[in-house]
C-alpha positions in Angstrom: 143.5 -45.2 -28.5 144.3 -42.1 -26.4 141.1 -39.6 -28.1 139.0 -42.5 -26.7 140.4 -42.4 -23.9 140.0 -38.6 -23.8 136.0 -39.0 -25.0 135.0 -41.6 -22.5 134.6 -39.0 -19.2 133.2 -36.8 -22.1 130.3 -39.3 -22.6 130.0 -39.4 -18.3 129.5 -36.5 -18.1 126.7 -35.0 -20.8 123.8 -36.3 -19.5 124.6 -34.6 -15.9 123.6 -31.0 -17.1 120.2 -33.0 -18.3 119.4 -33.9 -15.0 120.4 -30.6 -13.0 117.9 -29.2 -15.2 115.0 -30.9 -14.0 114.6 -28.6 -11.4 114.9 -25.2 -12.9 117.4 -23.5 -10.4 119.3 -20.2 -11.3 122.6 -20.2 -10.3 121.1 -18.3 -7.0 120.4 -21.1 -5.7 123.4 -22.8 -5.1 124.8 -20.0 -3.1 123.7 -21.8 -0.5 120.9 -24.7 0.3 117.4 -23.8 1.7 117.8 -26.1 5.1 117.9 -23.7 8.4 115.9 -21.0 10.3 115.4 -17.9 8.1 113.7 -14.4 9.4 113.2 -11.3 8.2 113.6 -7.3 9.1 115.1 -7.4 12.7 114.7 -10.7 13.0 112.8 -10.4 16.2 110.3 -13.4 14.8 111.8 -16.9 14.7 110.1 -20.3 14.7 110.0 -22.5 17.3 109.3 -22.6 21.1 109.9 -19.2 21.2 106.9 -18.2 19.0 103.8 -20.6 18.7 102.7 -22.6 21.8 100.0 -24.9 20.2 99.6 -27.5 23.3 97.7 -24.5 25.0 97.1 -22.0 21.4 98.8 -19.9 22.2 101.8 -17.2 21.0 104.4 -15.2 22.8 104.7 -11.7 20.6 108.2 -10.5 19.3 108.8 -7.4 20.1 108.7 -6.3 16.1 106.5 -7.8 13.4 108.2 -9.9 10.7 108.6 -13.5 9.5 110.1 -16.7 10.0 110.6 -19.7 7.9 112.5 -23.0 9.1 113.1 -25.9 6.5 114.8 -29.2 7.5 116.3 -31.2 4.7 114.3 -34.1 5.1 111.3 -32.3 4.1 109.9 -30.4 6.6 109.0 -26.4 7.6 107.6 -24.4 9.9 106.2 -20.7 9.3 105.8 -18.0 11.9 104.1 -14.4 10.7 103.5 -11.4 12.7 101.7 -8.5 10.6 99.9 -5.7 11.2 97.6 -4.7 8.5 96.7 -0.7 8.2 93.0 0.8 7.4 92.8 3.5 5.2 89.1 4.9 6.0 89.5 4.1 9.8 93.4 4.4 11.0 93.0 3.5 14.3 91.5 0.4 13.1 95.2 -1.7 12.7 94.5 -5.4 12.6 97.1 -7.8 14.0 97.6 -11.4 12.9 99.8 -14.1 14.7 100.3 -17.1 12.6 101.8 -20.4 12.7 101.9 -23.9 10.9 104.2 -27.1 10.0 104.3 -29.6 7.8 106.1 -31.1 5.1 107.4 -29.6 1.8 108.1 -30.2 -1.7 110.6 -28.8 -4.1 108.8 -29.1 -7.1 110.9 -29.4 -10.7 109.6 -26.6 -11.8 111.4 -24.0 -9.3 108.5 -23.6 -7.1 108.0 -25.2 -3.6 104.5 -26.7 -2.3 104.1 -26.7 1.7 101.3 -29.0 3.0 100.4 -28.2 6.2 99.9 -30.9 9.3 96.2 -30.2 10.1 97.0 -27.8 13.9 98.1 -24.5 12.7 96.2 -21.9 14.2 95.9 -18.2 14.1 95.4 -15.2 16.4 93.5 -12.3 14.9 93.2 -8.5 16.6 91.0 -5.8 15.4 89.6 -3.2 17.6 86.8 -2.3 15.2 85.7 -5.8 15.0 82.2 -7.5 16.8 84.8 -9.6 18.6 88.1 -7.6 19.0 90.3 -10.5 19.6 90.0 -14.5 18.7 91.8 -17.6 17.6 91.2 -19.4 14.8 92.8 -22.7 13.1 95.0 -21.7 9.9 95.8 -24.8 7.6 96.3 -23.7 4.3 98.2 -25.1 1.7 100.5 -22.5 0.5 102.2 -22.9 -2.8 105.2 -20.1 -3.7 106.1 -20.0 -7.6 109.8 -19.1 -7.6 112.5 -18.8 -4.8 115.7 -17.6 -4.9 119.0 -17.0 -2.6 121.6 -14.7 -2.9 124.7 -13.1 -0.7 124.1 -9.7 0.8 127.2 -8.1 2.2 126.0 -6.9 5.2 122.9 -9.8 5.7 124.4 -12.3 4.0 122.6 -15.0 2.7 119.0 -14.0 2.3 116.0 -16.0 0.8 113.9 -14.3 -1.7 110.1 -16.4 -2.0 107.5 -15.5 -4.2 103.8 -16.4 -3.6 101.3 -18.3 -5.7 100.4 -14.5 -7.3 104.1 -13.8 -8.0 104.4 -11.1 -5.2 107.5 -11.2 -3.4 107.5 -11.9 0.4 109.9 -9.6 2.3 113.0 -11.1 2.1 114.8 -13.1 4.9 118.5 -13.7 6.8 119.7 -16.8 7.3 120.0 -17.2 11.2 120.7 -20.7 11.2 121.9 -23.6 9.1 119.9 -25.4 12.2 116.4 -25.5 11.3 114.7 -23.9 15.0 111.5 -25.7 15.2 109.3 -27.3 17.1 108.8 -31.2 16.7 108.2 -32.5 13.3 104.3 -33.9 13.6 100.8 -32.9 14.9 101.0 -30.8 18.0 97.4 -30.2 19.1 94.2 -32.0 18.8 91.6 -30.5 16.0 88.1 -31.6 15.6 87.1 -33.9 13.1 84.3 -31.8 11.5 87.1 -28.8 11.4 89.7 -30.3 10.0 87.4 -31.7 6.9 86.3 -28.3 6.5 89.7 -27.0 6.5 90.7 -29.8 4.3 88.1 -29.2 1.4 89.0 -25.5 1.7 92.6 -26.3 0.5 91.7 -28.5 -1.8 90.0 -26.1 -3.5 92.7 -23.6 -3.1 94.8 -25.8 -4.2 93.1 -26.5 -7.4 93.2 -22.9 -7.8 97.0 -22.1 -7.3 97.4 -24.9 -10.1 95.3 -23.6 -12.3 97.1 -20.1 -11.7 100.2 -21.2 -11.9 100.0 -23.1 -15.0 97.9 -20.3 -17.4 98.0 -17.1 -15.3 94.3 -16.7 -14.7 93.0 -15.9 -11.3 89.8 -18.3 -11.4 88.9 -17.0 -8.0 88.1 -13.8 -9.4 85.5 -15.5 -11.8 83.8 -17.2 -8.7 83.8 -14.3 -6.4 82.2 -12.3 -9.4 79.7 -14.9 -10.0 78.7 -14.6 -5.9 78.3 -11.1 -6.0 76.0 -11.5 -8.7 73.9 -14.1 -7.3 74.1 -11.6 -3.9 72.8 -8.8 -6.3 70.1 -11.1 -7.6 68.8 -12.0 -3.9 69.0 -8.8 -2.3 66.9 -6.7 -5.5 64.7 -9.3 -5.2 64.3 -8.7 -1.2 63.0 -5.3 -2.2 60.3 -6.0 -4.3 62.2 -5.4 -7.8 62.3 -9.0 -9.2 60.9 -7.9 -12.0 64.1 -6.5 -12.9 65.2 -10.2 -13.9 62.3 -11.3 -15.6 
């Protein structure tokens, strides 16, 4: 009786590796969970009040640009990006981007994480060299990142590695928090009906696209965008009198 005894917690426990596995996690993972406020470089931007202020659309700048990502563990997140993006061919031309959204998320079994936004994200964009030099916008994407990971630094320690749809690695952020920092989970603002289809189709198809990406490694968009530069081609020899060129 007693190897029987012996095999029965044997026979418990071999299906459990099965079922860790349906989620593809490194052992990176499980240095700690994902729930809390992350942020990276100083750490000067952090979700929440002290960020994004969408009753009015508005932001209150860090004093640094950086990232922030908050994740509750009932499903939800909240993102706040500062960036300034540099101009080769005109220097003084630095664009500046202040970004926020919320929604819910998804770990998805296959290591990656889907995050679905609410519908009142918004965006303010800054560009000197522009027609109009500084505007808001709504941002609502659906954003989907491929792979994340968390590890111990010893000086930081536990940071959060994500990887976007592309496989690019964001810049990596510091736990601040095992408290997500965020602002209430649901709709803040009002967005207009005809916008927020827009917005909706938009993801939709960008959606479709980070699937499609995901799954075989193709870029489709770069098919389409070809395609519209041809068709732009097409139009603007034609403006010019040289249609017979596509005859």
């Amino acid at each position: 009786m007693m190897p029987l005894l012996l095999s029965f917690p044997l026979l418990v426990l071999l299906p459990l590796p099965v079922l860790a596995q349906d989620i593809q996690y490194t052992l990176q993972h499980n240095v700690t969970n994902i729930y809390g406020t992350w942020s990276s470089g100083s750490q000067n931007v952090v979700t929440g009040a002290g960020f994004a202020q969408p009753a009015n659309m508005s932001f209150i700048y860090p004093k640094t640009t950086g990232m922030s990502y908050s994740f509750t563990s009932d499903g939800y997140y909240e993102i706040a990006r500062y960036r300034m993006n540099g101009n080769g061919t005109s220097p003084n031309c630095i664009t500046g981007v202040m970004n926020w959204c919320h929604g819910t998320y998804e770990l998805v079994s296959n290591g990656s994480i889907t995050m679905t936004p609410f519908g009142d994200g918004y965006q303010q964009i800054q560009d000197p060299c522009a027609a109009i030099s500084n505007f808001m916008q709504n941002y609502n994407d659906t954003e989907l990142y491929v792979q994340w990971t968390i590890y111990q630094d010893p000086t930081l320690g536990y940071m959060l590695q994500l990887y976007q749809f592309d496989g690019s690695p964001l810049p990596p952020m510091a736990l601040l928090s095992t408290s997500p920092n965020m602002l209430p989970t649901q709709p803040l603002r009002n967005v207009s009906t005809a916008s927020a289809a827009t917005k909706k189709k938009r993801h939709l198809e960008q959606r479709e696209m980070m699937v499609e990406r995901s799954s075989s490694g193709e870029p489709r968009r770069l098919a389409g965008g070809s395609r519209a530069l041809l068709g732009g081609l097409v139009i603007l020899l034609w403006s010019v009198g040289m249609g017979s060129v596509f005859m």
